[in-house]
C-alpha positions as CSV (number, residue, x, y, z in Angstrom):
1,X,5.9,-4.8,10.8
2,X,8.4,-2.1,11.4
3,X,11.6,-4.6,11.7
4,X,10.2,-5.9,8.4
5,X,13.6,-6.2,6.1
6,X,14.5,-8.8,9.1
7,X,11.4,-10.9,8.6
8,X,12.4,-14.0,7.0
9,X,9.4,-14.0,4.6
10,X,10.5,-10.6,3.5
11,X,13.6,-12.2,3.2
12,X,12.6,-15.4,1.1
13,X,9.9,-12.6,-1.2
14,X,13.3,-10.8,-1.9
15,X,15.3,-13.9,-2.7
16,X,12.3,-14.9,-5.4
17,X,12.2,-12.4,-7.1
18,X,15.4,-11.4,-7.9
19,X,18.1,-8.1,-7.1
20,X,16.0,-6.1,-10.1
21,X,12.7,-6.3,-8.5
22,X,10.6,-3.3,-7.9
23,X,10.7,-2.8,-4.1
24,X,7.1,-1.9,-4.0
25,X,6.1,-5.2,-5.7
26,X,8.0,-7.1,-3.0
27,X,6.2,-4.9,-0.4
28,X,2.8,-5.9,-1.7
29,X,3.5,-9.6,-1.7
30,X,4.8,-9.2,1.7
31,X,1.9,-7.0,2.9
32,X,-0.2,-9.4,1.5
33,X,1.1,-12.8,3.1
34,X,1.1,-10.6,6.9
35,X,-2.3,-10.0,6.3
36,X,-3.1,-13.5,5.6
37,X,-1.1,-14.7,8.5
38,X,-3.4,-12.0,10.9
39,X,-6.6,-12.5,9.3
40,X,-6.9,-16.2,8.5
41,X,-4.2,-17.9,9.9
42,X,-5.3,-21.6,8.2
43,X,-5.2,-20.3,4.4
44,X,-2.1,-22.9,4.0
45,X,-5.0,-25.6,5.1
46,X,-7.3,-23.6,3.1
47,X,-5.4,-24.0,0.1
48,X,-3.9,-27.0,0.4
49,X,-7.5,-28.3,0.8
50,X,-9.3,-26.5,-2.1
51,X,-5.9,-28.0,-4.5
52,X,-6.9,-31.6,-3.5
53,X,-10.0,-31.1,-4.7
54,X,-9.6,-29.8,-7.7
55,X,-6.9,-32.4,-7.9
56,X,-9.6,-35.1,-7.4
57,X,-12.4,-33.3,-9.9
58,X,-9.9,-33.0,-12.7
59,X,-9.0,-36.8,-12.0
60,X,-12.5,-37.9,-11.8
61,X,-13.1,-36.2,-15.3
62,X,-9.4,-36.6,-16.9
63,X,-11.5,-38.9,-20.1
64,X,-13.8,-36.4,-20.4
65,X,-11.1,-33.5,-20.5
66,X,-8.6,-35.1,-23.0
67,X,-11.9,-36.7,-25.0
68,X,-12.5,-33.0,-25.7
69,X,-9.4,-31.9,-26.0
């Protein structure tokens, strides 16, 4: 992504994390999302599928967990 610094998720990675920011760690979390985008462009649906489950599961077994706790 040559035209990178006009991406706007390189844009809203810079905005997060702040004017003091290492510029390599914004690279990597950009470099990372692109690849995501590229290589499995579902991962949102991917995610947000795997987080309702685990959403139900800890539900399903909230006594259990606080009985413990």
């Amino acid at each position: 992504a040559p035209d990178y610094k006009n991406d706007a998720a390189y844009q809203r990675i810079r905005q997060s994390v702040g004017p003091d920011a290492d510029e390599d760690v914004v690279l990597a979390e950009y470099a990372s999302l692109k690849w995501l985008e590229i290589n499995r462009p579902d991962y949102r649906d991917v995610v947000k599928q795997v987080l309702d489950e685990l959403k139900k599961e800890i539900m399903s077994s909230r006594d259990a967990i606080l009985g413990a706790a």
